[in-house]
N, C-alpha and C positions, 0 to 999 in steps of 0.2 A: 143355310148351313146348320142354323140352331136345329132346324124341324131335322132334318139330315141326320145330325147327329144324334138325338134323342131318339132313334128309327133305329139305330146300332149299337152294337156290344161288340167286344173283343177289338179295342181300338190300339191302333198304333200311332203313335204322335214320332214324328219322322224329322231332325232338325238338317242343318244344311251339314256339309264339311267344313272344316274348320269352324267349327260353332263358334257364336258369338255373343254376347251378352242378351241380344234381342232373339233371336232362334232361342234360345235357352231357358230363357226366361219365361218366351211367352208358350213353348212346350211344357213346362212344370205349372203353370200357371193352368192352362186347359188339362193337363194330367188330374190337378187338385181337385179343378170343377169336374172332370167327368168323374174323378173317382167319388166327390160327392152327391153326384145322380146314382150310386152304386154300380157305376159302368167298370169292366174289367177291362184297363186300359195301361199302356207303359209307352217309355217314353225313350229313341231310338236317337241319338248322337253319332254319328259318326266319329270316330278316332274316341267314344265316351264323354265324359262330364270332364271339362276343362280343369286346370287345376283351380284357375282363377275365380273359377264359381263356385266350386268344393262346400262354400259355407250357406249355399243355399238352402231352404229347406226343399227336402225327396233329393235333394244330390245324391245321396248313395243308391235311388233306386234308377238312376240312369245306365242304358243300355249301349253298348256296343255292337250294331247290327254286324261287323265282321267277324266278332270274336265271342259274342253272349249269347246264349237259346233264350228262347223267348219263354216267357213262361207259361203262354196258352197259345194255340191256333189262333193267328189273328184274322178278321172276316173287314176289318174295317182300315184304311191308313189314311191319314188327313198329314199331306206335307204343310209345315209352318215355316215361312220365311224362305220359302226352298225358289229361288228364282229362274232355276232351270231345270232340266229334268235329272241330267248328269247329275248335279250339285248335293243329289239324294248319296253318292257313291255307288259305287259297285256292290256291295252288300245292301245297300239300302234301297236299290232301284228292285233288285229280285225280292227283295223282302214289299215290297210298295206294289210294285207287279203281281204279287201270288194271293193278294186281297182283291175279293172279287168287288169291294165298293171301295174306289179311293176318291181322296179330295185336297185343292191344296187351298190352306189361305195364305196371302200374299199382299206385298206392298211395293214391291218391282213391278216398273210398268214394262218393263221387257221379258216379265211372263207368259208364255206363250199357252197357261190354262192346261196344265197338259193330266189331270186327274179329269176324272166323269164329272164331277162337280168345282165349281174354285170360286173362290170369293178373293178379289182382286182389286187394291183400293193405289192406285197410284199417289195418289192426293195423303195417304196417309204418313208420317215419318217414320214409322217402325211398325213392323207386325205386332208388336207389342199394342198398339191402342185398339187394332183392332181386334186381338185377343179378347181385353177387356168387355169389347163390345159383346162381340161373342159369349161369352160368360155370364154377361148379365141378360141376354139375349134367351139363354138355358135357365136363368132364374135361379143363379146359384150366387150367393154371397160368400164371399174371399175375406178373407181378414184385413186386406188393406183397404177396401171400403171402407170399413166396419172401423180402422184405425184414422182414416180420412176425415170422417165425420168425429170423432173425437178431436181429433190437433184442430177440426172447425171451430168445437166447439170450446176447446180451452184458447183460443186466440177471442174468441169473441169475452171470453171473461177476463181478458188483458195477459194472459199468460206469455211470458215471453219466450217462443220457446227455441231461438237463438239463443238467447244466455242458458239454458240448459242444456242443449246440445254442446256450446263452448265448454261447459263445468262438467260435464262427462266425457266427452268424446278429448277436450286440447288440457284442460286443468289436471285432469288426475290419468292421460294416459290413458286410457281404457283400451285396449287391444282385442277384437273377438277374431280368432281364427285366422290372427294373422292381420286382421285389416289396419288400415293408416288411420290414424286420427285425419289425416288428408281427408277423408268422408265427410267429415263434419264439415270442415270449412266449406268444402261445394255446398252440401244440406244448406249452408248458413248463407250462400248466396241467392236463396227463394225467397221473396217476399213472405212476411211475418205480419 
């Protein structure tokens, strides 16, 4: 799918209906990495970007295949997370259809493969890992690697970085965009 996709421009990343944190995610996540190969590529939500993820970064440049023009001729669609074909919606299936190379990757093992190419990991928990793979597959570095290997590297010098999460996120309130201090506390149930 990496070779695949480095073969193509004008790409449309397609999520399901009723998007979900993983469709969503891992669409803005392959949008970032193809837009850092300088690929011309956008990202197609059915019903748009949920409110619930609104504080993501590229959320505002998410699409509505019923209601948004796109903003180039797309030649490429790679559904993500999309388990069925229907699941693209009815905007999304003629927009997926009028790309003469589609592809879907997936992690439903009740995907029936239904683009020209599919990458299809039943064994995975979310399309989201296999995003990642993909990503680093293209040879493109994300900032959460990049932020990975830092929290490595500040836990290996004893940093705790539960008690700073606590002192920001539960101590002083910190609110972004609406989120719960409720984040922290999950964050603070990973091993440290």
């Amino acid at each position: 799918l990496a070779d695949w996709l480095r073969e193509r421009d004008d790409i449309v990343l397609f999520g399901h209906v009723s998007p979900d944190g993983d469709t969503t995610g891992s669409t803005l996540g392959l949008w970032f990495a193809l837009q850092a190969m300088g690929k011309r590529a956008v990202v197609c939500l059915p019903g748009g970007m949920p409110l619930l993820y609104t504080w993501l970064p590229g959320a505002d440049q998410i699409l509505d295949p019923e209601t948004d023009a796109l903003p180039f001729e797309p030649e490429t669609a790679l559904a993500v997370d999309v388990s069925e074909y229907d699941r693209l919606g009815e905007a999304g299936v003629k927009r997926f259809d009028s790309c003469p190379f589609r592809g879907v990757l997936d992690h439903h093992k009740t995907n029936d493969g239904f683009g020209q190419l599919f990458v299809l990991d039943g064994d995975a928990a979310a399309v989201g890992e296999l995003a990642v793979e993909l990503i680093a597959a293209l040879g493109v570095m994300l900032a959460g690697k990049r932020q990975q290997r830092m929290r490595e590297e500040l836990l290996q010098y004893g940093t705790r970085v539960t008690g700073i999460v606590i002192e920001v996120w539960v101590n002083h309130s910190v609110r972004v965009n609406g989120r719960s201090p409720l984040l922290a506390r999950v964050q603070c149930t990973f091993p440290t």
